[in-house]
FIVO-918263 format. One record per residue (C-alpha): residue in three letters; x, y, z. Coordinates in steps of 0.1 Angstrom, whole numbers, plus 5000, padded with zeros to 4 digits. Example, Ala and Ser with C-alpha at 12.3 -4.5 7.8 and 13.67 -1.06 7.14 Angstrom:
<drenfis>
ALA512349555078 SER513749895071 
</drenfis>
This chain:
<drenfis>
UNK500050005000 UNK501850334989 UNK501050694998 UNK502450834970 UNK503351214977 UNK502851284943 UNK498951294947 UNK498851334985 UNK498951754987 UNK499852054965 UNK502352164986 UNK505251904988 UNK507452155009 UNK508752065042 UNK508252425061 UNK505752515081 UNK501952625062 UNK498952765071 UNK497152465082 UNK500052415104 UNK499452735121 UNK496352665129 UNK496652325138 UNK498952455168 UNK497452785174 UNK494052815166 UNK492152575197 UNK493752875220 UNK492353135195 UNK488953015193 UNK488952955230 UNK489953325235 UNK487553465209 UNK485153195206 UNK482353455220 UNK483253765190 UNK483553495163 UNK481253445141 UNK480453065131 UNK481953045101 UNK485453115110 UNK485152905140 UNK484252605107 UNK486852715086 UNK489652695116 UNK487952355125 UNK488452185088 UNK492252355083 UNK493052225120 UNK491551835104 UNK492251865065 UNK494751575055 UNK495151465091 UNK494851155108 UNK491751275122 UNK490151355089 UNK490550955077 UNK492050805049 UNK490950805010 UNK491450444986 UNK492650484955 UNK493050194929 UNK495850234897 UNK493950154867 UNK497050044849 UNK499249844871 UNK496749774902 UNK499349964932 UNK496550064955 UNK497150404972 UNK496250605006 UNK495850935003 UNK494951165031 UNK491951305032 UNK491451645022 UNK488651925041 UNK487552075007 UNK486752395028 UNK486552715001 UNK489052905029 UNK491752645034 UNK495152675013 UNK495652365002 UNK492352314989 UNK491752504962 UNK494752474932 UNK492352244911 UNK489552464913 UNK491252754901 UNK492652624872 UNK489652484864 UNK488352844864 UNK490852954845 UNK490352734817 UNK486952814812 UNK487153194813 UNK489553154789 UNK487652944765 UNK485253204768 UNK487553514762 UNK486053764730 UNK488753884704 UNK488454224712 UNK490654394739 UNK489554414775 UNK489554594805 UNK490054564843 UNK487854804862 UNK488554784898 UNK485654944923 UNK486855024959 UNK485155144990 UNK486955425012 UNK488655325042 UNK486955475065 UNK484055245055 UNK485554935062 UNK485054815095 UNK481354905089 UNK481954615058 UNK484054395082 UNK480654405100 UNK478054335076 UNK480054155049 UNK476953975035 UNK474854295026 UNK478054505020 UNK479654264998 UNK476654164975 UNK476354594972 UNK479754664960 UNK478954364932 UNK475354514924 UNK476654904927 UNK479554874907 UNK477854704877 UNK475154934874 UNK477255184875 UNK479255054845 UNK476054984824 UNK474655384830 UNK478055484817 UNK478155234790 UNK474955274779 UNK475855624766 UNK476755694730 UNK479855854741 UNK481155554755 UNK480055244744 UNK475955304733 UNK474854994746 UNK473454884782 UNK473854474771 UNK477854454788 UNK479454074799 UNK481254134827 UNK482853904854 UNK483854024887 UNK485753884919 UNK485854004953 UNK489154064971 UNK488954165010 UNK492854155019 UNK495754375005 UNK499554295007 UNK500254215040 UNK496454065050 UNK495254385061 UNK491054435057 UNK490754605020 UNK487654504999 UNK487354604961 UNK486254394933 UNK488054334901 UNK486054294869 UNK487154164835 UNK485454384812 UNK485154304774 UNK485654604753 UNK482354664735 UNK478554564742 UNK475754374724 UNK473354644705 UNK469954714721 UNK468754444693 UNK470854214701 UNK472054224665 UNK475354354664 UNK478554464682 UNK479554784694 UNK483354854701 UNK484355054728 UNK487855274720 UNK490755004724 UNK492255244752 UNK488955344776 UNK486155204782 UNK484455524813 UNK484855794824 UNK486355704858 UNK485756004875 UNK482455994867 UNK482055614879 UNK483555694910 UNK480655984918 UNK478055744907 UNK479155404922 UNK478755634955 UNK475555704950 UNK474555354937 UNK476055194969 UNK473955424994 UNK470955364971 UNK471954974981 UNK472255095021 UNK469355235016 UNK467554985005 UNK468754715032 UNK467654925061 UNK471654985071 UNK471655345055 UNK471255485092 UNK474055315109 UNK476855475084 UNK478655775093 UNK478156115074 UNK481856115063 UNK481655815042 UNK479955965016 UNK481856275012 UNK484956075003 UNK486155944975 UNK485155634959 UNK487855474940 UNK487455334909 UNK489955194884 UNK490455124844 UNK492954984828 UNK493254794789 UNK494854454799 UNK495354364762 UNK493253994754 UNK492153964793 UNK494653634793 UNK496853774820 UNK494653924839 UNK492353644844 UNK495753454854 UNK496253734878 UNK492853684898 UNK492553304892 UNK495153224921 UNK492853454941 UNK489453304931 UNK489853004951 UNK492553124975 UNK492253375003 UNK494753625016 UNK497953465016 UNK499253095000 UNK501952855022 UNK504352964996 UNK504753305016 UNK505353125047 UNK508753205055 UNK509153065093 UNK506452955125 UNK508553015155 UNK507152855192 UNK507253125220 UNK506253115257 UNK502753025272 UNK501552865235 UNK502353165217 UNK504353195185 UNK505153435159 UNK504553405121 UNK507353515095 UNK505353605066 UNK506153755027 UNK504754085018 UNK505254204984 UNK506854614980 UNK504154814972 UNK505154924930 UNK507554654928 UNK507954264926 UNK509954274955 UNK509354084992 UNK509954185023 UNK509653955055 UNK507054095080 UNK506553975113 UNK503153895132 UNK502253695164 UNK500853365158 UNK497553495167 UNK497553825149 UNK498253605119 UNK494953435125 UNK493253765134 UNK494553915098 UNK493453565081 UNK489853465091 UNK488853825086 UNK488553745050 UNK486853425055 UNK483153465035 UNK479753495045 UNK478653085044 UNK477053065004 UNK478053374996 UNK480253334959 UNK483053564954 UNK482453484913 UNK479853694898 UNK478653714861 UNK476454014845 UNK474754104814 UNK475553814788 UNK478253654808 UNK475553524833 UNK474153194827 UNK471053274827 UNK471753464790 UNK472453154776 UNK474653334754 UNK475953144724 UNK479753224725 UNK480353104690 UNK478353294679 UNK479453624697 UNK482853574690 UNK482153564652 UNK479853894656 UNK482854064672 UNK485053894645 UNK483054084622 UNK482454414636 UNK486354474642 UNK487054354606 UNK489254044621 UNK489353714605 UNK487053424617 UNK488453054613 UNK485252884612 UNK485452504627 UNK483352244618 UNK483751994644 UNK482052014678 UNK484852094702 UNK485751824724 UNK484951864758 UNK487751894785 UNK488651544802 UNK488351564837 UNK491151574862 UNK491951264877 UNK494951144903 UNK497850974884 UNK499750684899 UNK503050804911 UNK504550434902 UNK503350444864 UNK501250774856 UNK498050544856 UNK494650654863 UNK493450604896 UNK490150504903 UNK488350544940 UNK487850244959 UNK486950344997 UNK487650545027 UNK488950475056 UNK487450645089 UNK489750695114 UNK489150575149 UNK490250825177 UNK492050765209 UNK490651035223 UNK488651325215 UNK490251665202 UNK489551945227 UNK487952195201 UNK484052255205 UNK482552455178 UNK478952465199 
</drenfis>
């Protein structure tokens, strides 16, 4: 019976991680806290403390190819754990770019003022789906002007970030923007200029006003301070070329929070069960790290305040990018083919769909097929109540 490390995790490295952390530190945090927290960071510290431990059991795999049977720890699968979520996003990747038009696109990045934060930090369900909701209609009321665009009918796709460069609170949402619209018919393409896409002044005045209209509207409007809304709203716009690297960009991100165990730099023990975290933080204008320095829980603290609202997706779709549209890509791609006078390879066969990812044997590179799991039987219970 093999283990093979191949399959086992995605991170093969010997130093310390993030699960580690809070396997060692996080019962004490959430005995400290456990009254402030809210229930589903006390979850997400529970299935990092248990993900591909003994406690979390044991997964049979089968090698279709030479028969080597395989245990492979079991993994959590929780959306905030580190080691979780590599698969996922290259999933995600794959498809957005499948789906990428051949006209340039834009990232348009919406942010609220800091001094609006913690009031977010606070109600990160209502807050969060009114920075999506704001910040696209404020893109179709520009867009839908002839000046700009002339069309209402965008496809945009937008991801929520909470965290900046060293894990500190800072929510935005980046949007991958194609450069153009469907006409009010339906019938044809309209390009956008290859350099801008709004007015981001403008957006900036009227994503404020969209977002109190959202306050409004769920009954928080009255708990905000005055001084919010006399600051400045930030928006951003930027051509990014075909979209390809910036959906590379945010893909790490989509499935990811905050920080990845490749930043982890050192988890040093101190007195009374405390420790302190050795982290990377990237220079802010270069590519550049620094080490930065944290206690143990401070680390946690900076982490789980990113942790999501449970159901609440980070991955939003408008206009004909959603579902719902049912939009026939082919078919778009050909009418912005046309429009922009490009030339359109026109394939006869269906496309094949994409094989699924399965484990590989680490003996032989066969496929390995599920057989069972193994549940593991404790000694004793761990000490961690999430009642």
């Amino acid at each position: 019976m093999s283990g093979c490390s191949s399959i086992a995790t995605e991170e093969t490295s010997t130093k310390a991680t993030i699960n580690d952390i809070f396997r060692h530190y996080g019962p004490a945090y959430v005995k400290k806290f456990r009254e402030k927290m809210p229930q589903d960071q006390v979850k997400a510290i529970k299935a990092m403390i248990h993900c591909r431990s003994p406690e979390a059991g044991t997964v049979l795999y089968q090698c279709s190819n030479c028969g080597m049977k395989h245990q492979v720890p079991k993994a959590c699968g929780n959306r905030n754990c580190p080691s979780c979520q590599g698969s996922k996003a290259r999933d995600w990747l794959e498809k957005q770019i499948d789906q990428l038009l051949p006209c340039v696109y834009f990232m348009i990045t919406f942010t609220v003022p800091a001094e609006f934060r913690s009031f977010v930090r606070s109600h990160p369900k209502a807050c969060y789906k009114a920075l999506f909701d704001a910040a696209y209609k404020t893109m179709v009321k520009l867009a839908k002007d002839p000046k700009y665009v002339g069309s209402s009918k965008l496809g945009v796709t937008g991801v929520l970030h909470t965290w900046g460069r060293d894990m500190s609170y800072h929510p935005h949402v980046h949007f991958i923007v194609p450069g153009g619209a469907i006409d009010q018919d339906g019938a044809s393409w309209l390009p956008s200029r290859s350099d801008f896409f709004i007015p981001v002044h403008a957006a900036s005045i009227i994503f404020r006003a969209k977002y109190r209209a959202e306050m409004k509207r769920c009954g928080l409007l009255d708990q905000i301070p005055d001084e919010v809304w006399s600051k400045a709203w930030i928006v951003n716009s930027q051509a990014v070329g075909d979209g390809r690297d910036s959906l590379k960009y945010l893909s790490p991100y989509v499935f990811r929070i905050a920080i990845g165990n490749h930043r982890i730099v050192s988890v040093t023990p101190g007195e009374d069960g405390q420790g302190e975290v050795v982290f990377l933080v990237k220079r802010t204008g270069t590519n550049h790290y620094r080490p930065m320095t944290v206690t143990a829980e401070e680390f946690i603290r900076r982490y789980l305040q990113h942790v999501l609202p449970r159901g609440f997706q980070k991955i939003r779709h408008f206009g004909f990018a959603h579902s719902r549209s049912k939009t026939n890509w082919e078919w778009l791609a050909m009418m912005v083919t046309t429009t922009l006078n490009l030339v359109y390879t026109l394939i006869v066969s269906a496309k094949p769909p994409r094989a699924p990812r399965t484990l590989k044997c680490c003996e032989c590179g066969g496929d390995l097929e599920f057989v069972g799991f193994i549940r593991h039987q404790p000694e004793r219970q761990l000490a961690f109540n999430t009642s």
